[in-house]
C-alpha positions as CSV (number, residue, x, y, z in Angstrom):
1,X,31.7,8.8,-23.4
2,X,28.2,10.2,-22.7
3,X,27.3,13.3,-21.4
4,X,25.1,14.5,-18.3
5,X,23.5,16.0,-20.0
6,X,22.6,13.3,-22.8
7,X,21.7,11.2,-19.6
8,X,19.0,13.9,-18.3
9,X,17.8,14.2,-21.8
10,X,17.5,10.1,-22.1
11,X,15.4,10.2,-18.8
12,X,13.5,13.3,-19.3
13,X,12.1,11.5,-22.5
14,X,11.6,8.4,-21.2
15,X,9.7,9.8,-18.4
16,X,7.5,11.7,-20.6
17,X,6.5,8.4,-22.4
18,X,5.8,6.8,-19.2
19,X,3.3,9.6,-18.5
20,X,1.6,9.5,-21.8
21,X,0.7,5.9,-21.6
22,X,3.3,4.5,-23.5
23,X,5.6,2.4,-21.8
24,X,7.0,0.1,-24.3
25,X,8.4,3.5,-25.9
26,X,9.8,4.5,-23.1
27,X,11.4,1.0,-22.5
28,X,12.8,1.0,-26.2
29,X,14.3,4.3,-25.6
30,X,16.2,3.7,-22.3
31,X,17.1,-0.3,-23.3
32,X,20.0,0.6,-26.0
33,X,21.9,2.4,-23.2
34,X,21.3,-0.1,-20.6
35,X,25.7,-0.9,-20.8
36,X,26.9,2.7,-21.4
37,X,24.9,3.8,-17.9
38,X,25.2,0.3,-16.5
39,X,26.5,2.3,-13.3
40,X,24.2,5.3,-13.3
41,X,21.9,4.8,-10.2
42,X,19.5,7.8,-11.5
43,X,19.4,5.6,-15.1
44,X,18.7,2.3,-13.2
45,X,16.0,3.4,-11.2
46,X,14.6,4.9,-14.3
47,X,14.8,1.5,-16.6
48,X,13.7,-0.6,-13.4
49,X,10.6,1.3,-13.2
50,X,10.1,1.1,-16.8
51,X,10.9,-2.3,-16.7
52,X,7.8,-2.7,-14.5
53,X,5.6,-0.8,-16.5
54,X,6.0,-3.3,-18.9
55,X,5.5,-6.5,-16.7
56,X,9.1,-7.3,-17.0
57,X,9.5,-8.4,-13.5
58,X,12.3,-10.2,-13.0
59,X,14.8,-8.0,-15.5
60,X,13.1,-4.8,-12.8
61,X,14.1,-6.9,-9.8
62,X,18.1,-7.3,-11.0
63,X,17.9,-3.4,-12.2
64,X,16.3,-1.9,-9.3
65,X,18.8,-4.1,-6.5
66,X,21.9,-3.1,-8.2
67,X,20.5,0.5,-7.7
68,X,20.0,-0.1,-4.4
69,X,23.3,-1.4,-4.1
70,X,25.0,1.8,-5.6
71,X,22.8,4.0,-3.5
72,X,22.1,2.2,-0.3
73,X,20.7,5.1,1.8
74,X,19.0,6.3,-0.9
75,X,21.2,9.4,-1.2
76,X,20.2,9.6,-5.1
77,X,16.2,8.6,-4.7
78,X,14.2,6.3,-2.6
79,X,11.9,5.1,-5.8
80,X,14.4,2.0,-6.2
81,X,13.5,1.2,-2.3
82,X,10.0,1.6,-2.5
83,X,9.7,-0.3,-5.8
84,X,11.8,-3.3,-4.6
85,X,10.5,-3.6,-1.4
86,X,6.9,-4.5,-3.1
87,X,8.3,-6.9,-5.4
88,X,10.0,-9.0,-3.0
89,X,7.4,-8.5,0.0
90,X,7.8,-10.1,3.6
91,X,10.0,-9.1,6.1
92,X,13.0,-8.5,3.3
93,X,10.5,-6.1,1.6
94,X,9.9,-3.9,4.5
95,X,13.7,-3.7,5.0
96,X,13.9,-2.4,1.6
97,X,10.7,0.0,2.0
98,X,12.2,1.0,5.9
99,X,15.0,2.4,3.4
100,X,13.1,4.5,1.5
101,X,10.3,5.7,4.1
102,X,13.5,6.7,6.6
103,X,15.2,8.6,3.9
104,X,11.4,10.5,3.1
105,X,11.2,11.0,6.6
106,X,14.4,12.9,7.0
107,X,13.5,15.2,3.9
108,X,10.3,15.9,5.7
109,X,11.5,17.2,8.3
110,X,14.5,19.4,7.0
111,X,12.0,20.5,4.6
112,X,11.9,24.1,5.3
113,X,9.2,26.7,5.2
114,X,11.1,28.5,2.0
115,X,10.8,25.1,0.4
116,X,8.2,24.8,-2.4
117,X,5.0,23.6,-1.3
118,X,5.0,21.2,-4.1
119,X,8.2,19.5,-3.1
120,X,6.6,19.0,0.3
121,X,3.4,17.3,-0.8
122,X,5.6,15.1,-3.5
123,X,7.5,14.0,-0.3
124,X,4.2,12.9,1.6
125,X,3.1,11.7,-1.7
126,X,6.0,9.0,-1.8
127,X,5.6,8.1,2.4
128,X,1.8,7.0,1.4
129,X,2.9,5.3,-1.4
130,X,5.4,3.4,0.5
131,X,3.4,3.1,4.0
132,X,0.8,1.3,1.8
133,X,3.0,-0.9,0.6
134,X,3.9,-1.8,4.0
135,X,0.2,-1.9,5.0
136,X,-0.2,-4.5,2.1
137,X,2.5,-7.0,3.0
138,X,1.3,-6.9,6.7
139,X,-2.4,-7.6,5.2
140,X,-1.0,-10.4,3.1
141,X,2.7,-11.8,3.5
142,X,2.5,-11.4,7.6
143,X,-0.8,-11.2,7.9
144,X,-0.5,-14.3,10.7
145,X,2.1,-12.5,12.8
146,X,1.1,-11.4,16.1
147,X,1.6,-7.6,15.2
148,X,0.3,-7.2,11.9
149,X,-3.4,-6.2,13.3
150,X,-1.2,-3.6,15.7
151,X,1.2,-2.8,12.6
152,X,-1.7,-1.5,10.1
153,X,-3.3,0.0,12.7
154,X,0.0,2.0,13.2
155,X,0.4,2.4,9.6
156,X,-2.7,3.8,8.7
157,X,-2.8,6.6,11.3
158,X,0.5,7.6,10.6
159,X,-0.7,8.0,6.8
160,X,-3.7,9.9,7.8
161,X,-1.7,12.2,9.9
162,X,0.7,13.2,6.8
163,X,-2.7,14.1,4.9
164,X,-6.0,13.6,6.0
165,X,-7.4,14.4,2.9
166,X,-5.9,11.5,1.3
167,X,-8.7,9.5,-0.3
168,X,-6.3,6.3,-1.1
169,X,-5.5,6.2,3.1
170,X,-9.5,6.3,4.0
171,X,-9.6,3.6,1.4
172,X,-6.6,1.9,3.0
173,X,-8.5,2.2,6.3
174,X,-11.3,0.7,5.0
175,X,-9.1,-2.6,4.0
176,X,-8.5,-3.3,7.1
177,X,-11.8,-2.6,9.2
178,X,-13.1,-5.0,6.6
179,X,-10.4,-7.5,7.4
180,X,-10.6,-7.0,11.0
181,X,-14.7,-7.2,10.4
182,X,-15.4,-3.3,12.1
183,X,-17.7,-3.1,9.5
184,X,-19.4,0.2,10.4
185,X,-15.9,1.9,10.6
186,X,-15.5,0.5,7.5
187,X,-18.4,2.3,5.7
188,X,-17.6,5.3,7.3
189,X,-14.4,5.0,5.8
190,X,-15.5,4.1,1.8
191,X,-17.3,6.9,2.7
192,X,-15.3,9.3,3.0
193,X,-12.5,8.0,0.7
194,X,-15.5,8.3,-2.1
195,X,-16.3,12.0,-0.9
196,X,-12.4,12.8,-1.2
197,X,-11.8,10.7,-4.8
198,X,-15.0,12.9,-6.1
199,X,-13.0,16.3,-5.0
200,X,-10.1,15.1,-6.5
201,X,-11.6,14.1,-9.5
202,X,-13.3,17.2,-9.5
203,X,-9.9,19.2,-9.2
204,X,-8.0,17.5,-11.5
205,X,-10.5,17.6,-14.4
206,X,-10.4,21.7,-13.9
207,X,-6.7,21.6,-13.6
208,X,-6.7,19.4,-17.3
209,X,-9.2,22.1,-18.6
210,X,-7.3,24.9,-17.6
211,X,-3.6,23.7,-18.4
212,X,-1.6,25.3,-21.1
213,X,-0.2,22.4,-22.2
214,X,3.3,21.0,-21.7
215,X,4.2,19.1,-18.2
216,X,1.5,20.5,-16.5
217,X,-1.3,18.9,-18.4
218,X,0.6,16.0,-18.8
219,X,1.0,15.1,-15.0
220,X,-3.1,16.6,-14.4
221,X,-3.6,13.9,-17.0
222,X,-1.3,11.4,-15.6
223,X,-2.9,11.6,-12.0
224,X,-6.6,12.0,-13.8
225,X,-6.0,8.5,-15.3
226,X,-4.2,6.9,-12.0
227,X,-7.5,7.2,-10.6
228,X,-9.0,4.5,-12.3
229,X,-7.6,1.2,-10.3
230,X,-7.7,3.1,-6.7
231,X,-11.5,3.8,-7.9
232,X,-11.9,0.3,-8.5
233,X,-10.4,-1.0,-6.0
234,X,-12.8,1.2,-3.6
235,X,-15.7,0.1,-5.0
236,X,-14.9,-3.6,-4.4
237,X,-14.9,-3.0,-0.8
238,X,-18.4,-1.1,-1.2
239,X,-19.4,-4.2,-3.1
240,X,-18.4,-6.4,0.2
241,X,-19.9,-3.5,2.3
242,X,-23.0,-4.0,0.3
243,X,-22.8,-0.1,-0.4
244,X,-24.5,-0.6,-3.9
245,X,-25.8,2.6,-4.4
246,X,-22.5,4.3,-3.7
247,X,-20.7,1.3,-6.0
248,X,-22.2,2.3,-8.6
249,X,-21.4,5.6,-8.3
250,X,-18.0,4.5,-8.1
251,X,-17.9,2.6,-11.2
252,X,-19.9,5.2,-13.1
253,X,-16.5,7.8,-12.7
254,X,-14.6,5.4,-13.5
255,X,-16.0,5.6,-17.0
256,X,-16.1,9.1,-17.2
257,X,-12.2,9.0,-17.0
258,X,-12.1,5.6,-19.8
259,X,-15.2,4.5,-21.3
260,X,-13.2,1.4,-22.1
261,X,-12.5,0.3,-19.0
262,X,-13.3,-3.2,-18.9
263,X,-13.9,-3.8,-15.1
264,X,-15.8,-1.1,-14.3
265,X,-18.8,-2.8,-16.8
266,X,-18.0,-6.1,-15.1
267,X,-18.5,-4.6,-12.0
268,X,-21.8,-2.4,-12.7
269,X,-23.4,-5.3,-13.9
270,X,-22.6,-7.3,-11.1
271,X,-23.7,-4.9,-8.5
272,X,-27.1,-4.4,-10.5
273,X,-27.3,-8.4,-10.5
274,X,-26.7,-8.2,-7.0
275,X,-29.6,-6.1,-6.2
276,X,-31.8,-7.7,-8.6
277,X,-31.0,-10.9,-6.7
278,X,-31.8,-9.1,-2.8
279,X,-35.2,-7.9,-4.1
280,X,-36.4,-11.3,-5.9
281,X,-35.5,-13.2,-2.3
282,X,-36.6,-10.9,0.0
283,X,-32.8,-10.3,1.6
284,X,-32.3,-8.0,4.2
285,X,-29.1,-5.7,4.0
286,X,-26.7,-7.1,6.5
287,X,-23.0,-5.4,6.3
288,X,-21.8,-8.4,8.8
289,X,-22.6,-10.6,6.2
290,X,-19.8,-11.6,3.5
291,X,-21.7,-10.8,-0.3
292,X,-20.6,-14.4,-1.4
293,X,-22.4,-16.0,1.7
294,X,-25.5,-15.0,0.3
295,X,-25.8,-14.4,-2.9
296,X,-24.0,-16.8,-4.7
297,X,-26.0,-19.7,-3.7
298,X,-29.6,-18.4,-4.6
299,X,-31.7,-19.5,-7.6
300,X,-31.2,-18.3,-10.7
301,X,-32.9,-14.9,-11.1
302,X,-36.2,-15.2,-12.3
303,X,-36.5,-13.0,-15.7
304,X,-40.0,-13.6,-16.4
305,X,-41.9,-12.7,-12.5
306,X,-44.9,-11.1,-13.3
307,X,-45.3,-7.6,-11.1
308,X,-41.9,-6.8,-10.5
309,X,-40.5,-3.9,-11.8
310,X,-38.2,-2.6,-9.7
311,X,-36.0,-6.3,-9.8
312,X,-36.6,-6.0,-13.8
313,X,-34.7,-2.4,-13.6
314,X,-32.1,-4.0,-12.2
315,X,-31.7,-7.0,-14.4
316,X,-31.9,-4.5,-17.5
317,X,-29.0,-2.4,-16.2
318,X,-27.2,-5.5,-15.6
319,X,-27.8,-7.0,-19.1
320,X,-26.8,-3.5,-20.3
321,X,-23.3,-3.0,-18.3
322,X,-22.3,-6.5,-19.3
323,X,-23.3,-6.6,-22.6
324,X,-21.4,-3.7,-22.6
325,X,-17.9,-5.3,-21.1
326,X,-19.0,-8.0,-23.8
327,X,-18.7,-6.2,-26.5
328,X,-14.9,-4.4,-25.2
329,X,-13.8,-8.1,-24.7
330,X,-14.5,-8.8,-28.5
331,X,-12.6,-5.4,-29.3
332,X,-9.5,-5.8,-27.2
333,X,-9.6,-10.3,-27.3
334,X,-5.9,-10.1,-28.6
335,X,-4.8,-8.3,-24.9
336,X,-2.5,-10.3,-22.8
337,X,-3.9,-8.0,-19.6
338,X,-7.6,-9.0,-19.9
339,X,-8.4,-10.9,-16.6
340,X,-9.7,-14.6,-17.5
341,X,-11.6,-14.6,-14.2
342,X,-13.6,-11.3,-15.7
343,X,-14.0,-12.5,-18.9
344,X,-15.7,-16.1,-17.2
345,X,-17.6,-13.9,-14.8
346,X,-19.1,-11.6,-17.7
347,X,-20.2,-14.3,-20.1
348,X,-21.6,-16.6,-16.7
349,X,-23.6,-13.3,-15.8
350,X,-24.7,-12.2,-19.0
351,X,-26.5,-15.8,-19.4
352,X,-28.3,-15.2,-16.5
353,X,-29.4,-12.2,-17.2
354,X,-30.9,-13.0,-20.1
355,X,-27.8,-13.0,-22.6
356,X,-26.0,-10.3,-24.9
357,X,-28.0,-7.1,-25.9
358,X,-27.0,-5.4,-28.7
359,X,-28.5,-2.1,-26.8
360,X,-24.7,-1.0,-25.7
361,X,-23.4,1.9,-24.6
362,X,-19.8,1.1,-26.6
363,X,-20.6,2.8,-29.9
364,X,-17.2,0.9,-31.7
365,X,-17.0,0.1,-35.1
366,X,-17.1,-3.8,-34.7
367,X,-19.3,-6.7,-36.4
368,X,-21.9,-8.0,-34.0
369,X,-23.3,-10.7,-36.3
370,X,-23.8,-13.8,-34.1
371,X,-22.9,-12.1,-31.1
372,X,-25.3,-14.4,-29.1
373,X,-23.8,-17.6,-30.3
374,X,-19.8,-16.4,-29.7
375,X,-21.3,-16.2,-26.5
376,X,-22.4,-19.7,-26.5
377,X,-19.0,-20.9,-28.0
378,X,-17.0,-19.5,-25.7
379,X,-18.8,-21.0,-22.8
């Protein structure tokens, strides 16, 4: 027979290997006491969210519902809600995410003011989390039912008046002006979702600097690196805003926090393609207009136009940033997670910006013989 305490040990480790960036650790920890806590809703909740950390959806989706089942008003934690209520998505998923954002709710407001403050903002915290979620089904699953304009609308303020200074809501917002095409809202809103990502950047690199080690640094290092996708993610809709300056930006913190994140190269060189491509045909910036609409279509970039510098800066920071994504692709080729459509768009890119440069800003220990022609035989 097992102990509490051997089952608060079991989690406490595995939740320090989730936060560390090592999931499959974390999953071989917890996995060999699957049966002996098979009825432990804190230990279920625990394995199904490790179980998703490691793209083991389906094995997540029977953990995480038996939870719920054990726990169905989310007496013991509303994670299991929030987490099942995304997989499934649709009207069944916001049953399961109503669960969970109830249960916050309540917590909220018998929150008292003796209460920690962190305990409070861990609480809002988990609403966004789960109101986004919501968001994201109506901008997807029901995005053709008569409400789901009103619903997101609803959504969104309701997330921005839990904390205004949230820089994933303003990004949120900015979703769906683009969908609902308020484009000047919209920019307004990347905006000011960039302004607050900056601060909290800012913040959680002093926090990391400052830590004395132990849980403290580990979550500021945690949250540090859980910038990346929301970072990405906001500079796709500056991309579709035509925000290029600010994109790029974007993208540039990105790989201050991992110099080897793939995506942000793609998506550097494309923006300094983009550019290259607006100054060689004379395009006006036009926010109403989709980037694909107008872009896309245009002749080949002209490498060799005599008296044109500013497009040739351009093209060289493109060649640069995907050379550079290049080069990462050859590294981490044996990756299950690298994005095919990335990988496609990188190599189509690179040949029309005059092909791989071995001028990279990836310093790795890797044999570029022949880059040029891999290049070729992948294509």
């Amino acid at each position: 027979m097992t102990s509490a305490s051997e089952l608060e040990t079991l989690l406490l480790t595995s939740r320090a290997l989730l936060s560390s960036h090592q999931p499959e650790l974390a999953l071989a920890t917890l996995k060999p006491h699957a049966d002996s806590y098979s009825l432990s809703v804190p230990f279920l909740q625990q394995y199904g969210e490790t179980l998703l950390e490691n793209s083991e959806l389906e094995e997540a989706y029977d953990v995480l519902a038996q939870a719920c089942e054990y726990d169905p008003q989310a007496a013991v934690g509303v994670e299991k809600f929030l987490y099942l209520g995304q997989i499934i998505g649709g009207r069944d998923g916001l049953n399961f995410l109503n669960v969970g954002l109830n249960k916050l709710l309540l917590d909220l407001e018998t929150n008292s003011v003796n209460d920690a403050l962190a305990e409070k903002k861990s609480l809002i915290k988990k609403l966004n989390q789960g109101i986004f979620a919501e968001i994201e089904i109506w901008m997807t699953d029901l995005c053709m039912e008569e409400e789901a304009e009103q619903q997101c609308n609803d959504l969104i303020n309701k997330s921005l008046e839990f904390d205004n200074e949230n820089p994933e809501a303003w990004s949120t917002l900015a979703s769906i002006r683009i969908s609902q095409q308020r484009n000047d809202d919209a920019i307004t809103a990347v905006n000011s979702a960039w302004e607050l990502f900056l601060q909290k950047k800012t913040a959680l690199e002093s926090a990391s600097n400052n830590a004395t080690g132990g849980e403290e640094e580990e979550e500021a290092s945690a949250e540090y690196f859980e910038l990346i996708q929301a970072l990405l993610t906001l500079a796709k809709y500056a991309i579709e805003l035509e925000m290029f300056e600010i994109s790029l930006q974007i993208v540039a913190n990105v790989q201050d926090i991992n110099e080897k994140c793939l995506e942000s190269y793609y998506l550097e060189g494309f923006v300094n393609y983009l550019i290259a491509k607006r100054i060689q045909n004379n395009i006006q910036s036009d926010s109403d207009v989709k980037i694909g609409e107008i872009y896309m279509d245009l002749p080949p970039l002209d490498l060799n136009r005599e008296n044109d510098e500013e497009s040739k800066t351009y093209i060289d920071d493109a060649r640069l940033a995907l050379s550079s994504g290049y080069k990462l692709l050859q590294i981490d080729s044996d990756e299950e997670e690298i994005d095919p459509e990335i990988k496609e768009m990188i190599q189509v890119l690179l040949k029309e910006v005059g092909g791989f440069t071995r001028k990279t800003r990836n310093e790795n220990n890797v044999n570029e013989e022949n880059w040029e022609e891999e290049i070729e035989m992948d294509d």
